[in-house]
N, C-alpha and C positions, 0 to 999 in steps of 0.2 A: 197455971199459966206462967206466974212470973219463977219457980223452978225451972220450967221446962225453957225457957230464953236467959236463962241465968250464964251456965257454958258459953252460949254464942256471941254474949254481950263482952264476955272476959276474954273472950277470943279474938273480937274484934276492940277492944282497947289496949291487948297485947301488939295487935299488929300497930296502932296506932303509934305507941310508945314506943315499937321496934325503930317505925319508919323515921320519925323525929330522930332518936342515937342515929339511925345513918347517916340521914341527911347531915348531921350536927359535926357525925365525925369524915363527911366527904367535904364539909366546906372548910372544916379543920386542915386537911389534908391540901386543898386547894391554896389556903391561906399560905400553908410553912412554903409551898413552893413560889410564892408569888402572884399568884392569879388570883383578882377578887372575884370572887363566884357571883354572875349576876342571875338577872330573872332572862326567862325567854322573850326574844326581841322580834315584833314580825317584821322582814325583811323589806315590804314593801316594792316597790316599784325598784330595778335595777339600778345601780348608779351611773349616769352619766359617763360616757368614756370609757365604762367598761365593756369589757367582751362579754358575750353568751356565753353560758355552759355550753363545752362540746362544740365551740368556735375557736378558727386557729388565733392565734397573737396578732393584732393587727395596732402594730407604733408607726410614728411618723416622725419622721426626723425633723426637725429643721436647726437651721445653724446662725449661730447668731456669734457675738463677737466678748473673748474675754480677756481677761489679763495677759492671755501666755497667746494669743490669735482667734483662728477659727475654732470654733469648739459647737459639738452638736449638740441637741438639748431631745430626747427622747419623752415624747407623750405618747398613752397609750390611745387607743380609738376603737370602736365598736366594728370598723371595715374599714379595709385598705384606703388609704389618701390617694386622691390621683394628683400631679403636679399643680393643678390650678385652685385645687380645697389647698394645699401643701402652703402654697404661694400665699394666701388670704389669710392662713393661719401666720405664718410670716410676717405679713405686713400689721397684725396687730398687735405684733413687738413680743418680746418676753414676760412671760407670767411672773406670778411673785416669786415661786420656788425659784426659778431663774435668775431673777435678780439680785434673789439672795446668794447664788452662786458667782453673780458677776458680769453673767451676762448682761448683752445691751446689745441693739442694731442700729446698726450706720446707714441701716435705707433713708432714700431721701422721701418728702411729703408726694406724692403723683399727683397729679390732677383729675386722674379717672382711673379705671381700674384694671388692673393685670390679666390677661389671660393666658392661658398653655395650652395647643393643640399636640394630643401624640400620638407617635404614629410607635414602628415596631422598631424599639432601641432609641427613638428620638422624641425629642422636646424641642417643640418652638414657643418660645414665651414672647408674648406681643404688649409691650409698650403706649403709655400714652403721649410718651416724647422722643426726642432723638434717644436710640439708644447707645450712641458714642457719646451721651454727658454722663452714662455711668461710669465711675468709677471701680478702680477693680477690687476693693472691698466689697463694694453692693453684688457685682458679678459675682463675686465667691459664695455670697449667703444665697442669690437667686437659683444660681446656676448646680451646688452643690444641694438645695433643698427641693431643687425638681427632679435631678436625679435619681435622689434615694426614696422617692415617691414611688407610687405604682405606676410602672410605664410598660404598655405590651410590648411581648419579644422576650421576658423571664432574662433580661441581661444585669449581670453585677452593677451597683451605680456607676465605678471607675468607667463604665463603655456605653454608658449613655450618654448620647451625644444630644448638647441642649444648645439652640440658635436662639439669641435677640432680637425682634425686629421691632422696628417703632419710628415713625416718620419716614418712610422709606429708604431706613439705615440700616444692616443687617451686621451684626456681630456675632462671630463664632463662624464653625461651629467651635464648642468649647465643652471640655471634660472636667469632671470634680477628681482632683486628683489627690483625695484625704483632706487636708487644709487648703489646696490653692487649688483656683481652675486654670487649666492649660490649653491652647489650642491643640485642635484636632492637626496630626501631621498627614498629611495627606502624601501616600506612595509619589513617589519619580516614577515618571513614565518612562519604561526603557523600549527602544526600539530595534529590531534588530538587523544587530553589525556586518557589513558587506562582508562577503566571502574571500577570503585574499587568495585563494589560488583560483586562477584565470585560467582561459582556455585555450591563452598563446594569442598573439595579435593575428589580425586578419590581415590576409593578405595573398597577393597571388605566388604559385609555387615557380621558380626559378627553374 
């Protein structure tokens, strides 16, 4: 009996011994280039913020205020922001990464809470106060970070047009125009020009 399992036993403390030099000379290998070889980690639950496998990129801008002006601050997100998630995300200021960067927001405290209704290329952002006591710092970070939200109509941020209203004050409409928001110019109506060749005065023939 113990002849006959003698081979199989050597056989399998050969592989034993092989597998050990492998591993010994792949963590070697691991080592000289910088990577410390760990154990297997089960992944658990997805992380927060991040995207699905096989879902597209979904960041959310918002803009907050730094040493050199407007500056945007890129978070990632599990699906698209629409301007009023945008907004909320906004008003509760810069993260740490952020403010190790410098940023910082000039919005003022509200009394009650922002919302954004959008239509196709447009943003109305609704107010809990007059919205002529913003100042045009606040307008840049509001009006610029609904912009570059998800707004139906697939238009570039530059041409979505985002309106104020708040105590029955209405500002804008108004465009992020990179660092600063601009008003919308609205065409001259042109009308058109009388014909200058006439058809001879009226009158009876001599």
């Amino acid at each position: 009996m113990s002849t006959t399992h003698t081979p199989v036993r050597r056989a399998a403390r050969t592989r034993r011994v092989m597998g050990g030099v492998v591993s010994g000379a792949l963590a070697g290998a691991l080592a000289g280039c910088g990577i410390a070889p760990t154990d297997v980690i089960d992944a658990g639950e997805p992380a927060s913020g991040v995207k699905s496998p096989g879902q597209p990129a979904a960041d959310v801008q918002l803009f907050f205020y730094g040493p050199s002006g407007l500056r945007s601050a890129t978070r990632p997100a599990k699906a698209p922001v629409d301007p009023e998630q945008a907004i909320q995300l906004l008003m509760d200021g810069p993260n740490h990464a952020e403010r190790m960067r410098g940023l910082s927001s000039v919005l003022p405290k509200f009394p009650g809470r922002l919302t954004a209704a959008t239509g196709a290329g447009t943003v109305v952002i609704t107010l809990p106060v007059n919205a002529k006591l913003l100042d045009s710092a606040s307008l840049n970070q509001l009006v610029c970070t609904a912009a570059n939200a998800r707004v139906p109509g697939d238009k570039p941020p530059g041409q979505v047009v985002v309106t104020l209203v708040g105590d029955r004050v209405r500002v804008g409409p108004l465009v992020c125009g990179g660092n600063n928001v601009f008003p919308v110019v609205q065409p001259t109506p042109t009308f058109p020009q009388p014909s200058s060749t006439g058809t001879g005065s009226v009158g009876g023939v001599g």
